[in-house]
VEXNU-922549 format. One record per residue (C-alpha): residue number from 1; residue in three letters; y, z, x. Coordinates in Angstrom, 1 decimal, decimal comma. Layout:
+------+------+--------+--------+--------+
! gumi ! fiba !  north !     up !   east !
+------+------+--------+--------+--------+
!  NUM !  Ala !      Y !      Z !      X !
...
+------+------+--------+--------+--------+
***
This chain:
+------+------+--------+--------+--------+
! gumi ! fiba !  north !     up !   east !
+------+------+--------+--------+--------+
!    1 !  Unk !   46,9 !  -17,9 !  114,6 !
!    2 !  Unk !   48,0 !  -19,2 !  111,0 !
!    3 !  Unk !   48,6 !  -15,6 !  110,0 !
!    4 !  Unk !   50,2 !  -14,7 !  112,7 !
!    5 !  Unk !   52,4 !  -17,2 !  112,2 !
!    6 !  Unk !   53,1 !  -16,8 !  108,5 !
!    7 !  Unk !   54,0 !  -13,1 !  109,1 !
!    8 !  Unk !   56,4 !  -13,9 !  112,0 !
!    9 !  Unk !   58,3 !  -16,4 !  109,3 !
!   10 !  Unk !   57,9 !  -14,3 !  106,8 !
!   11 !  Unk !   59,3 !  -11,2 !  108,9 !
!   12 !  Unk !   61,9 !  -13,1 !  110,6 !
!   13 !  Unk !   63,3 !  -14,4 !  106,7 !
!   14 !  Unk !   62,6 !  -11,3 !  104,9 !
!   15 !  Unk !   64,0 !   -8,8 !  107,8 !
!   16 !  Unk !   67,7 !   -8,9 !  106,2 !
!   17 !  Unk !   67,0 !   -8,8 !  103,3 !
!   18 !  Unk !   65,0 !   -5,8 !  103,3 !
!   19 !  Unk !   67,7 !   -4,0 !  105,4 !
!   20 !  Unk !   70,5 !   -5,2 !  103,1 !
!   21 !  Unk !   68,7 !   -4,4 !  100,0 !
!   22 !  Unk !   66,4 !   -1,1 !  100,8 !
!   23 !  Unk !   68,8 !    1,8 !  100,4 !
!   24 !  Unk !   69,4 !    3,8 !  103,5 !
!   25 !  Unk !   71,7 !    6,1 !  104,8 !
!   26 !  Unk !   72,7 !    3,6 !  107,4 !
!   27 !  Unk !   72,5 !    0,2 !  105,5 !
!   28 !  Unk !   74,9 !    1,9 !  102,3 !
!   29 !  Unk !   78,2 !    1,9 !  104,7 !
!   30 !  Unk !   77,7 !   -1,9 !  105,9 !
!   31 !  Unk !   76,7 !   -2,8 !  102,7 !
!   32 !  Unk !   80,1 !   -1,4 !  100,8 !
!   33 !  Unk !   81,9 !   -3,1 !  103,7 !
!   34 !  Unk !   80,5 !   -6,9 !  103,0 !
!   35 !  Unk !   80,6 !   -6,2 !   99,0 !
!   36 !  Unk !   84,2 !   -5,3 !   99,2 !
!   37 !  Unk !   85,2 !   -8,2 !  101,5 !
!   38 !  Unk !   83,2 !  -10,8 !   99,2 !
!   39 !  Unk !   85,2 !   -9,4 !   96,3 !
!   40 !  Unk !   88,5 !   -9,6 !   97,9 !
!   41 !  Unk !   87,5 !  -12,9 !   98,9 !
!   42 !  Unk !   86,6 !  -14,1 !   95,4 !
!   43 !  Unk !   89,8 !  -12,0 !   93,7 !
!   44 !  Unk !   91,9 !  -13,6 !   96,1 !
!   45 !  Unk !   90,9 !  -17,2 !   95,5 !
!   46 !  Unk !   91,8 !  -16,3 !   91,8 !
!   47 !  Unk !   95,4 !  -15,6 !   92,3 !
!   48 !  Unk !   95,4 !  -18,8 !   94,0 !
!   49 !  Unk !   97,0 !  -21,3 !   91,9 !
!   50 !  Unk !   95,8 !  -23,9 !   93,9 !
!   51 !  Unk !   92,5 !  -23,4 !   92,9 !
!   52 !  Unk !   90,9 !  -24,6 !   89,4 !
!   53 !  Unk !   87,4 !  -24,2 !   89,6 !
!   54 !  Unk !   85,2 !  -22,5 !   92,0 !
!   55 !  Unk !   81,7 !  -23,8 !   92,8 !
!   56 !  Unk !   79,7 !  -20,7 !   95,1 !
!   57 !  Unk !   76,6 !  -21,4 !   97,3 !
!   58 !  Unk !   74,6 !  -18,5 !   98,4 !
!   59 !  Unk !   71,2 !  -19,0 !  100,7 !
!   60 !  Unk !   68,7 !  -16,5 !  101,1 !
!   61 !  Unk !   70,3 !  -13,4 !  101,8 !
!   62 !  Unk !   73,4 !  -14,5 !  100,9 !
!   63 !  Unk !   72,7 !  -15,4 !   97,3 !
!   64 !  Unk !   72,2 !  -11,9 !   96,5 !
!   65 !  Unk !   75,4 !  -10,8 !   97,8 !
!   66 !  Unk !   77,1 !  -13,8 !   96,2 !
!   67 !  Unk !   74,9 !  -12,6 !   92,7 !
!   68 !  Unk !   77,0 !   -9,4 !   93,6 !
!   69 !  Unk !   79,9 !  -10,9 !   93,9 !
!   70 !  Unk !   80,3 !  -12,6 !   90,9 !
!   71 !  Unk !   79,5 !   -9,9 !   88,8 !
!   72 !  Unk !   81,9 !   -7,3 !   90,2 !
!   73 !  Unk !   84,5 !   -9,6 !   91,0 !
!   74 !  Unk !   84,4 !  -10,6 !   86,7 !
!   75 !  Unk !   84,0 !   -6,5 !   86,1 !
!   76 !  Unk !   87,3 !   -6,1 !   87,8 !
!   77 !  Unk !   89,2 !   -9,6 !   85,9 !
!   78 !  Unk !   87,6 !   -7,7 !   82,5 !
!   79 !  Unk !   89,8 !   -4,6 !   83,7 !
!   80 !  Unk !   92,8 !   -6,5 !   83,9 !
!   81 !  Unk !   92,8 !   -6,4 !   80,2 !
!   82 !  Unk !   94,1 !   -2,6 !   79,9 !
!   83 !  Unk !   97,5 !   -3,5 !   79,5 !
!   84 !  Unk !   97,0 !   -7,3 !   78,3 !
!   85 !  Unk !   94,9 !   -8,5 !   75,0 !
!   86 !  Unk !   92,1 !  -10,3 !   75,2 !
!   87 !  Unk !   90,8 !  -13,0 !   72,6 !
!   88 !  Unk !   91,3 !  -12,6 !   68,9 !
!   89 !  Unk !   87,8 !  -11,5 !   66,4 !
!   90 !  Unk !   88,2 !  -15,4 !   65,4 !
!   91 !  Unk !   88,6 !  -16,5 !   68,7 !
!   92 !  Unk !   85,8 !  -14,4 !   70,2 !
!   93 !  Unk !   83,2 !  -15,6 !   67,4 !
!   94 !  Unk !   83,9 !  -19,5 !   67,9 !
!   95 !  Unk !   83,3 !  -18,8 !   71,7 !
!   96 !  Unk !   79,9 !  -16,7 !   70,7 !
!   97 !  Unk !   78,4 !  -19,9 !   68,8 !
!   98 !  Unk !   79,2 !  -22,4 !   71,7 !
!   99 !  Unk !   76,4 !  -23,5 !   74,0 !
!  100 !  Unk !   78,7 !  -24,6 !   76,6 !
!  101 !  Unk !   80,2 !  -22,4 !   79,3 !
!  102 !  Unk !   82,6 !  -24,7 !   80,6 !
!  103 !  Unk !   83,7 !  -24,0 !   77,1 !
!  104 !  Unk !   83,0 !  -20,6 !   76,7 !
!  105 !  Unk !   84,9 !  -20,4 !   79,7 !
!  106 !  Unk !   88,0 !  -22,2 !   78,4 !
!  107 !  Unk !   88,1 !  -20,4 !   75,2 !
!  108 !  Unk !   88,9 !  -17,0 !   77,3 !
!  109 !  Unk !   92,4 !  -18,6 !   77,9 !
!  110 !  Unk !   94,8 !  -18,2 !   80,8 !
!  111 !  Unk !   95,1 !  -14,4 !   80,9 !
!  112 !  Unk !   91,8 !  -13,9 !   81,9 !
!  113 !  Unk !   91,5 !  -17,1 !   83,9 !
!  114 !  Unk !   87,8 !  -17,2 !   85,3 !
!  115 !  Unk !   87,6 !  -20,2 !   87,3 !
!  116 !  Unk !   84,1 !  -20,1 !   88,8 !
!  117 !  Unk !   82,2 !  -22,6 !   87,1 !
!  118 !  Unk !   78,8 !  -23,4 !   89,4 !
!  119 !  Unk !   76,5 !  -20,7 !   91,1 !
!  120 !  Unk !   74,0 !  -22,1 !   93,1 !
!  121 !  Unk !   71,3 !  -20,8 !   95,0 !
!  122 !  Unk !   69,2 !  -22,0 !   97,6 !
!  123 !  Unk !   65,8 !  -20,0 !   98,8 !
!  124 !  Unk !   67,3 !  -17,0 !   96,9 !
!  125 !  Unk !   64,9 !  -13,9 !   97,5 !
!  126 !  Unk !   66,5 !  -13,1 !   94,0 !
!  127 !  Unk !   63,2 !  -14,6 !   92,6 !
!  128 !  Unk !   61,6 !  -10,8 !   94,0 !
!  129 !  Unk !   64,0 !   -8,8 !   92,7 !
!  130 !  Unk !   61,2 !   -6,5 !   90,8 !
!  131 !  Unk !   60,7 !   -5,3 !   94,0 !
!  132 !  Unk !   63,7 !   -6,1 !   96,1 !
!  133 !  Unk !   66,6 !   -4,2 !   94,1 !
!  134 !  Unk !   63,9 !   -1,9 !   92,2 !
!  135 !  Unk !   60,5 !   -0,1 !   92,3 !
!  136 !  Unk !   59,1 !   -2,2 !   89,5 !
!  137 !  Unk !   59,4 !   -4,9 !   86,6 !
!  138 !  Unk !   59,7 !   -1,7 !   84,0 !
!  139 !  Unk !   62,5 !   -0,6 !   85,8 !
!  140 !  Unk !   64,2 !   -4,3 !   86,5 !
!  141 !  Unk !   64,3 !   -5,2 !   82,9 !
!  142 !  Unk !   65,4 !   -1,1 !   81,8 !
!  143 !  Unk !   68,6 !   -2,2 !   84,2 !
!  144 !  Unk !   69,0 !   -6,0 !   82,3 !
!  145 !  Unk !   68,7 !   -4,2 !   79,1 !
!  146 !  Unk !   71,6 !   -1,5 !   80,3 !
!  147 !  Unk !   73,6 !   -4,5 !   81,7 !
!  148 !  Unk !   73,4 !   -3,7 !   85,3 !
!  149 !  Unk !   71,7 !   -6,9 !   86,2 !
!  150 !  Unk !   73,4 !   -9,4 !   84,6 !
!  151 !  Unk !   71,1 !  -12,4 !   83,5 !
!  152 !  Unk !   72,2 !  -16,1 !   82,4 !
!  153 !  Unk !   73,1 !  -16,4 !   79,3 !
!  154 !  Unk !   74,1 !  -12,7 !   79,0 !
!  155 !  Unk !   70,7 !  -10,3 !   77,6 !
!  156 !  Unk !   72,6 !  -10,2 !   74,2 !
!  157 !  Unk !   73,8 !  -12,0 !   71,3 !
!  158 !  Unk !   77,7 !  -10,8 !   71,3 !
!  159 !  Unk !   79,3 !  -11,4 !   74,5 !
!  160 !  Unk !   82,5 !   -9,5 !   74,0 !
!  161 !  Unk !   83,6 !   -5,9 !   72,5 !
!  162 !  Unk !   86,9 !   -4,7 !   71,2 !
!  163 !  Unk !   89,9 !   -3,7 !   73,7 !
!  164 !  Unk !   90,3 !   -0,2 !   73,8 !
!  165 !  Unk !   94,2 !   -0,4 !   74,2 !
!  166 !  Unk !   93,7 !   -2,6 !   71,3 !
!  167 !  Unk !   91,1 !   -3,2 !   68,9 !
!  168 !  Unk !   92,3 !   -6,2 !   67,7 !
!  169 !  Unk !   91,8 !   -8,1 !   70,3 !
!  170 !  Unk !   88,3 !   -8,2 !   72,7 !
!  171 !  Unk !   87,4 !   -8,3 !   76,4 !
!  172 !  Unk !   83,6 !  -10,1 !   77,3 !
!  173 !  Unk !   81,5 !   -7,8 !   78,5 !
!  174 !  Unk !   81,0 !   -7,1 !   82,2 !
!  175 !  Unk !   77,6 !   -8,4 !   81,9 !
!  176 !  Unk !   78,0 !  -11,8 !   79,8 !
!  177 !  Unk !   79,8 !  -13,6 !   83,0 !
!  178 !  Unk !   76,7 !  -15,9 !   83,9 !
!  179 !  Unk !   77,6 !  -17,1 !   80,1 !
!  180 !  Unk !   80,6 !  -18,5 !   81,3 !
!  181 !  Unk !   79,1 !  -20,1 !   84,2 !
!  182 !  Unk !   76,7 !  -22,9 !   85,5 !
!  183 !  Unk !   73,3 !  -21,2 !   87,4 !
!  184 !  Unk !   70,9 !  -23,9 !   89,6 !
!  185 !  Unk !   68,4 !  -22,6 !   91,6 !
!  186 !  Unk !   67,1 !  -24,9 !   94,6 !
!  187 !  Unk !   63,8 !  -23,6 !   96,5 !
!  188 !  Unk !   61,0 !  -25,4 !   98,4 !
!  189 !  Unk !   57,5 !  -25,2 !   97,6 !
!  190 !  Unk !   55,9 !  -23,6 !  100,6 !
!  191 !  Unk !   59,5 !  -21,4 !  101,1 !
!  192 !  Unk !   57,6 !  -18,2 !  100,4 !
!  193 !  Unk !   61,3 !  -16,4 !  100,2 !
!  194 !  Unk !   62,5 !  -18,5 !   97,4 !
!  195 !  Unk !   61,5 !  -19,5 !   93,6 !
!  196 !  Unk !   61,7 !  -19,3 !   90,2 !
!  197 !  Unk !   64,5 !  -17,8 !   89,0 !
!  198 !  Unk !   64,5 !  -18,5 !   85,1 !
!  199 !  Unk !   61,6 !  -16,2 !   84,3 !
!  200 !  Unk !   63,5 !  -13,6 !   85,8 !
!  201 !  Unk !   67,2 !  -13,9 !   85,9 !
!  202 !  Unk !   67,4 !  -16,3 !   82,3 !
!  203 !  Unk !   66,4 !  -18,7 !   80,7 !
!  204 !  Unk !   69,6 !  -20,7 !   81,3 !
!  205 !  Unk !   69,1 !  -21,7 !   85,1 !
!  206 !  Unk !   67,9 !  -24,9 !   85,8 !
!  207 !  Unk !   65,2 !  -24,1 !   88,3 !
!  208 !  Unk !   65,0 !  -27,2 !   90,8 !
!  209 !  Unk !   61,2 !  -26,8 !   92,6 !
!  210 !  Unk !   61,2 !  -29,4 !   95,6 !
!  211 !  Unk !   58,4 !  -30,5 !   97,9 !
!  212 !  Unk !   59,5 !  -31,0 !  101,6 !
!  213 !  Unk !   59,6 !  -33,6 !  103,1 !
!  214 !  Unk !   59,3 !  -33,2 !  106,7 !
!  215 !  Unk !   59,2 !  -29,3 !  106,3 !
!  216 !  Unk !   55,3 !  -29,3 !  105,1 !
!  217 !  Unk !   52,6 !  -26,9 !  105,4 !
!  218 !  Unk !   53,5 !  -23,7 !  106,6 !
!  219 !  Unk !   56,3 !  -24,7 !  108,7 !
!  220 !  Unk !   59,2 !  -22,7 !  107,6 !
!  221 !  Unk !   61,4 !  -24,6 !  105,3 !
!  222 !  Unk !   64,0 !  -21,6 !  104,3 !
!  223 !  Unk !   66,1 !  -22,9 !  106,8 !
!  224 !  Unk !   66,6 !  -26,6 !  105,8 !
!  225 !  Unk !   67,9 !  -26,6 !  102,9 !
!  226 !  Unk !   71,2 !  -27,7 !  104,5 !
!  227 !  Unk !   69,2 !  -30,4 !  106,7 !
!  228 !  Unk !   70,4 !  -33,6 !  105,0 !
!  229 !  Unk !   68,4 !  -35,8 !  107,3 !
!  230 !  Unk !   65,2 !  -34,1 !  107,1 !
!  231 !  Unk !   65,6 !  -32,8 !  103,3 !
!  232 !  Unk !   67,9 !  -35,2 !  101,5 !
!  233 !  Unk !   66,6 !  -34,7 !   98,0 !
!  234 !  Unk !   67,5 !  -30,8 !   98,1 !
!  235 !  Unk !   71,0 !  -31,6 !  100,0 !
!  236 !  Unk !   71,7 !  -34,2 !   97,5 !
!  237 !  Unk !   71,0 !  -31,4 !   94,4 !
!  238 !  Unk !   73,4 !  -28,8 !   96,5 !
+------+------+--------+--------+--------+
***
């Protein structure tokens, strides 16, 4: 009975995952469809002046397309350079030596304007991404190495190269943008989907491991992160 019930969670959390993240001729369609609106979502809220600083939540599923979303949405900002400067060698070495990224952040200046300052995930199935979003661990850290996965701080001591337009001034690097940012990590012990995320993703996330309160055993907690009267502590973190 207790198996049977840990492989219904476990299929019932994972199912979307798999199907988002497995590629298949059918999934790739849906999946350019949902990347492209997060992107426009996140571009858009850049051109609004009415926003300062952006704070993104992502939850299972959803923290790997928000993980997506943050790095292709600051891939396309760092192309908004081509006919613009960047930051000066001066300037870009000063940023390089701060431990900061609030100020890291603030050192790009107002051209480049990256405003999200928090990532947070919650039972993010991130923590498997060996096998999730590649065949193996060799592979995963071949693509953090090549700066497809972007880690936090960025896999590299210099987080910025010279414009091309101009090579006196220089752009960050697509893959340095969780150096500008905040990462916290929230997962519950027996939440088989979630977990660590700094062994894998940086050394910079604060990993927050909490024990359920009402949510015990192997009743599934994925869902409760959210449940400030059953789960307070891990509402309160969010």
């Amino acid at each position: 009975y207790f198996l049977k019930k840990i492989v219904g969670v476990l299929s019932k959390s994972f199912g979307d995952v798999i199907r988002y993240t497995v590629p298949h001729p059918k999934n790739i369609g849906i999946r350019q469809r949902i990347s492209k609106s997060a992107v426009d979502f996140l571009t858009n809220l850049h051109a609004d002046n009415e926003y300062d600083e952006i704070a993104i939540v992502g939850h299972s599923l959803g923290s790997i397309i928000a993980y997506e979303m943050i790095v292709n949405t600051f891939g396309n900002l760092n192309k908004s350079f081509g006919n613009k400067s960047g930051v000066t060698q001066n300037d870009a070495n000063n940023i390089n030596l701060m431990n900061d990224p609030e100020l890291r952040r603030a050192g790009l200046g107002p051209e480049f304007a990256w405003k999200v300052n928090d990532f947070i995930t919650c039972g993010s199935p991130l923590c498997h991404a060996h096998m999730l979003m590649v065949k193996n661990e060799d592979a995963f850290i071949k693509k953090v190495d090549k700066g497809e996965y972007p880690v936090c701080p960025a896999n590299r001591e210099d987080l910025f190269y010279p414009n091309k337009e101009d090579s006196n001034y220089f752009i960050p690097t697509h893959d340095s943008v969780f150096s500008f940012m905040r990462w916290t990590n929230i997962f519950f012990t027996n939440d088989a989907v979630g977990g660590n995320l700094k062994n894998i993703f940086g050394g910079d996330i604060v990993d927050h491991k909490e024990k359920p309160k009402t949510y015990t055993g192997i009743r599934n907690s994925h869902s409760q992160y959210w449940n400030k009267d059953e789960e307070p502590e891990a509402f309160k973190i969010i």
